[in-house]
C-alpha positions in Angstrom: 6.0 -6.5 17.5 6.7 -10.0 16.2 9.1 -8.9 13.6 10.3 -7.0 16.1 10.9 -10.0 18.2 12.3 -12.3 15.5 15.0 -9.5 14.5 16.3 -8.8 18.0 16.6 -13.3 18.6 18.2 -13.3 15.2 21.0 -10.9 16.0 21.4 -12.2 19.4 23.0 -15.0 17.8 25.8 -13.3 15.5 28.3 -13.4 18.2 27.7 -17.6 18.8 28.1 -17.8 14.4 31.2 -15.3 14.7 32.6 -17.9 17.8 31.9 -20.9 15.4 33.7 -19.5 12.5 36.8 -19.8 14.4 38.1 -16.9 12.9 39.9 -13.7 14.4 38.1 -10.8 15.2 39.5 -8.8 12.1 38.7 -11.3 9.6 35.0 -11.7 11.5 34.1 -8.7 11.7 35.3 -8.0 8.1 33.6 -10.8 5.9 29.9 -10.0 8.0 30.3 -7.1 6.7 31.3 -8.0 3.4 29.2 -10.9 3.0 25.7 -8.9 3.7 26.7 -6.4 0.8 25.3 -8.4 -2.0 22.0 -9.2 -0.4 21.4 -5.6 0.8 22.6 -4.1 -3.1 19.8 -6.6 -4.1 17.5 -5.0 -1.6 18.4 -1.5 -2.1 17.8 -1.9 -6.2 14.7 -3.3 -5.6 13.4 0.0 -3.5 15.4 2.5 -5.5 12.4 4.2 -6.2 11.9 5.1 -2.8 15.5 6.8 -2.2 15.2 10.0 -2.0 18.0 11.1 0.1 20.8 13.7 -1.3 24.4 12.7 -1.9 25.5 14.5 0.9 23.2 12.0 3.1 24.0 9.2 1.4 28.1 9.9 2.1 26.9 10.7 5.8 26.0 7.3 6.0 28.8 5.8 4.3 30.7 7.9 7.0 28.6 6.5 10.1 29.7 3.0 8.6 33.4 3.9 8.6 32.8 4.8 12.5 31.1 1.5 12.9 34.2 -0.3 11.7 36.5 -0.1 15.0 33.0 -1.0 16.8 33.1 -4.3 15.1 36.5 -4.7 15.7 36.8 -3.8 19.5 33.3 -5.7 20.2 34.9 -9.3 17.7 38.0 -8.5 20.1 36.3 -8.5 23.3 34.3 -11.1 23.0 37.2 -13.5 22.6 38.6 -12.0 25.6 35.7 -11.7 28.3 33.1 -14.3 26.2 29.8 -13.2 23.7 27.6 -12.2 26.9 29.4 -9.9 28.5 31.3 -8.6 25.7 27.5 -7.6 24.2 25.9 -6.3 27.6 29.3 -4.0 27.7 28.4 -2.7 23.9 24.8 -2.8 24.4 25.8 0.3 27.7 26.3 2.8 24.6 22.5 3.9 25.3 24.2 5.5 28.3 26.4 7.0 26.2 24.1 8.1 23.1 21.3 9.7 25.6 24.4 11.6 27.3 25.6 12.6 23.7 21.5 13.3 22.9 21.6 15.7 25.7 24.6 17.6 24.7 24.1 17.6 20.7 20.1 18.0 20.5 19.4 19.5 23.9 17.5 16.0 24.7 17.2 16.3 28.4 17.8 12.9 29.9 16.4 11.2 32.9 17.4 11.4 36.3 18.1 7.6 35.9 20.9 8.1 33.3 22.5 9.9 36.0 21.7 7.4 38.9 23.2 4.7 36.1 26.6 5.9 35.5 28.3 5.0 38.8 26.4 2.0 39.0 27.9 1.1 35.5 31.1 2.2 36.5 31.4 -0.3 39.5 29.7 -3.3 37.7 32.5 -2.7 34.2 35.4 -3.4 37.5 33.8 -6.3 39.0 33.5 -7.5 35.3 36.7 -6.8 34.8 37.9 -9.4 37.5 40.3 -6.9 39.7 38.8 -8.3 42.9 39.3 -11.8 42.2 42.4 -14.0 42.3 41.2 -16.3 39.3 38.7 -14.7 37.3 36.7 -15.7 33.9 37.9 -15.2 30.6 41.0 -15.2 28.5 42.2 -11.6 29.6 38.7 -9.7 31.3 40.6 -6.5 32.2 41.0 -6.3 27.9 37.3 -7.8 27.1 36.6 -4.8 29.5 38.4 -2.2 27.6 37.8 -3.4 24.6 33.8 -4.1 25.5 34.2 0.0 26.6 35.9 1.4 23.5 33.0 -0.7 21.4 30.3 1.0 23.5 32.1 4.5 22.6 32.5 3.9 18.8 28.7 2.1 18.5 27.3 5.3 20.5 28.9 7.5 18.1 27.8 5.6 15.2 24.4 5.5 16.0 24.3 9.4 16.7 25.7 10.1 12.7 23.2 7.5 11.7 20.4 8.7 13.2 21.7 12.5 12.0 21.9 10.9 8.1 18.0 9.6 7.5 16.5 12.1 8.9 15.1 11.6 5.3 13.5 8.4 6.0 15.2 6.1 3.3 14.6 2.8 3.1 16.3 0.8 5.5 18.3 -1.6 2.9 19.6 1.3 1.6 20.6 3.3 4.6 22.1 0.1 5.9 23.7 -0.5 2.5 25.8 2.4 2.7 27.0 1.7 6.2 27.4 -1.6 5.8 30.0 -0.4 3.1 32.0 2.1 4.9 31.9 -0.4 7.7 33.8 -3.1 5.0 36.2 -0.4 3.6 36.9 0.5 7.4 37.4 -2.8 8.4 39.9 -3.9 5.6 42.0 -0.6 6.4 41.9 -1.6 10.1 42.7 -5.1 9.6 45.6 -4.5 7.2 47.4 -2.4 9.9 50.2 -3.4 12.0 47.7 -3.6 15.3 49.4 -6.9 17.0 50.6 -4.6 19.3 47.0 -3.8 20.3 46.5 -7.8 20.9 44.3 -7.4 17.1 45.5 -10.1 14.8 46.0 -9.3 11.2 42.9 -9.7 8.9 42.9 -13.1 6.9 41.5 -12.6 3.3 41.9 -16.4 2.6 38.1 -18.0 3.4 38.2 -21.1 5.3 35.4 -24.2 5.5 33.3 -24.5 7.4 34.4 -21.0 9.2 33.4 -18.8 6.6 30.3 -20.6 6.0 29.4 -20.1 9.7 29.9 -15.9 8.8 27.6 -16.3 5.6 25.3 -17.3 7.9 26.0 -14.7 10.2 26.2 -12.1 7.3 22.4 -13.0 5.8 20.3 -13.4 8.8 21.4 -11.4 11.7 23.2 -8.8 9.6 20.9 -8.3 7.0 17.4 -10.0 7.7 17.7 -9.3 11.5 18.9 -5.9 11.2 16.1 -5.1 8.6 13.2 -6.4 10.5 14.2 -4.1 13.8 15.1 -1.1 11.3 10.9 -1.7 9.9 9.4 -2.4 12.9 10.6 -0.2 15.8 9.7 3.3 13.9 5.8 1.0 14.3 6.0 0.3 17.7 4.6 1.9 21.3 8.3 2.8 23.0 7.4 0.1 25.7 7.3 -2.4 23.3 11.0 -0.7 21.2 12.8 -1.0 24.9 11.4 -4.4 25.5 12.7 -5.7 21.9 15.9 -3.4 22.6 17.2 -5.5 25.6 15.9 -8.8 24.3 19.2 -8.9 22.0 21.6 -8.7 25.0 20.2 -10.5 27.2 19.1 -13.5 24.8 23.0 -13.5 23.9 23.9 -13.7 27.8 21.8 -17.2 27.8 23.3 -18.4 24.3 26.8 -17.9 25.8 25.4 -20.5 28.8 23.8 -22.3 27.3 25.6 -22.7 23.8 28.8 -22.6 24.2 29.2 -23.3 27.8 30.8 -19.5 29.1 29.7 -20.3 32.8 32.8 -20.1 34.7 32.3 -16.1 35.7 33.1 -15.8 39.8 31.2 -14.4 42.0 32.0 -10.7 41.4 31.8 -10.8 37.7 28.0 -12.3 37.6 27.6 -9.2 40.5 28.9 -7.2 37.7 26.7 -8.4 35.0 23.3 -7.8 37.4 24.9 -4.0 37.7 25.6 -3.2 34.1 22.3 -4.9 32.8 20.2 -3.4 35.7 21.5 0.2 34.6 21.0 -0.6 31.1 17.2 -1.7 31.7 17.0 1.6 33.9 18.1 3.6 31.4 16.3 2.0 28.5 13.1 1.9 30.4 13.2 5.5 32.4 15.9 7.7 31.1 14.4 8.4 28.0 15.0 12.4 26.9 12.6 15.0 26.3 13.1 18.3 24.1 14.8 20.8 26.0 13.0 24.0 26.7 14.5 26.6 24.7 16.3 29.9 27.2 
């Protein structure tokens, strides 16, 4: 449970580095990605014993990775528009998504609360949004929204393929090696195209100082030691204790943005939002987990 703990509080804080590093969201979410490959090749080597998976697994991963890259990129994008808390509680509503997927892929019946959760998601996503208020918080929060939403739908889809591509049991480090490198490749193609139109700058492959220092640092302990040390521990764990260490992460994030970097101007409505969208996501994460559907 402590690692556990420790992993979930050290990715809580990749969206405060990203915001330090004062770089756009293309380049950000590139070089994280980019920068953790050494230290998980290091990792994987060390275990290669242990990898037993088939090619065809091992591209299946690489492929999840490629999905994850226009996660990375909407989530970087909508965090400068809306701020790091919301922009992560928005992502973090994919388990809405990846139990509805669950149900319709694996026959995983959900909960009744994954049902009671949508609407109430729904709502809270337009008071976040700011439509009912004259002056609301954030650069543009009608794009943090969207782009919070399409992170949520491209996250939930890469967890699914993940989950599909070790049913083998691999290593973490080298599961999360081969994502981690489809997620780079995906990223470079993504921030090499002409997407100003989409409000997505152009990826920057010059490094600056101190900002790319701010992304190694992002890179080695939320992307590799913080991912590792939730990838080992929650297999371990009661599922009281997974959900509990599940919305630490989001909610620790929501406080860093306070308390950190100052994000505290939300209205009324938008903080009415935030209760909404975090209270459907503890429902679900707490009560709307799926059982095996009876076969006709």
């Amino acid at each position: 449970m402590l690692i556990a703990l420790a992993g979930a509080v050290a990715i809580s804080f990749s969206p405060v580095f990203y915001i330090f590093s004062g770089t756009n969201p293309s380049t950000g979410a590139f070089f994280r990605m980019l920068y953790a490959l050494p230290a998980l090749a290091l990792l994987a080597y060390l275990v290669r014993s242990s990898d037993t998976r088939s090619s065809r697994t091992r591209w299946m991963a690489f492929g999840a990775g490629l999905i994850l890259a226009p996660d990375m990129l909407s989530y970087h994008s909508s965090m400068i528009f809306i701020g790091i808390g919301i922009a992560t509680l928005i992502g973090n509503s994919q388990v809405i998504i990846v139990t509805l997927a669950s149900w319709k892929l694996f026959g995983e019946k959900p909960n009744p609360a994954i049902l009671i959760s949508l609407p109430v998601v729904v709502v809270g996503l337009a008071l976040i949004s700011g439509i009912a208020d004259s002056e609301p918080y954030g650069e543009d929060p009608v794009k943090g929204v969207i782009f919070g939403m399409m992170a949520a739908f491209f996250y939930s889809s890469f967890l699914i393929l993940f989950r599909y591509s070790n049913r083998e049991l691999a290593p973490s480090s080298s599961v999360q090696l081969d994502a981690t490198a489809g997620a780079a490749l995906g990223l470079l193609v993504l921030g090499l195209l002409p997407l100003s139109g989409y409000a997505i700058e152009p990826l920057d492959l010059q490094p600056i100082w101190p900002g790319h220092g701010w992304l190694i640092v992002l890179a080695l302990l939320c992307q590799v030691a913080g991912w590792l040390a939730i990838a080992h521990a929650l297999p371990r764990l009661p599922a009281a204790h997974v959900s509990f260490a599940v919305l630490l992460q989001p909610v620790l994030t929501l406080v860093w943005g306070y308390v950190i970097l100052d994000q505290d101007g939300h209205s009324q409505n938008q903080v009415m939002g935030i209760f909404l969208v975090l209270s459907a996501i503890i429902a679900v994460t707490l009560y709307g987990s799926a059982s095996s559907a009876e076969a006709d």
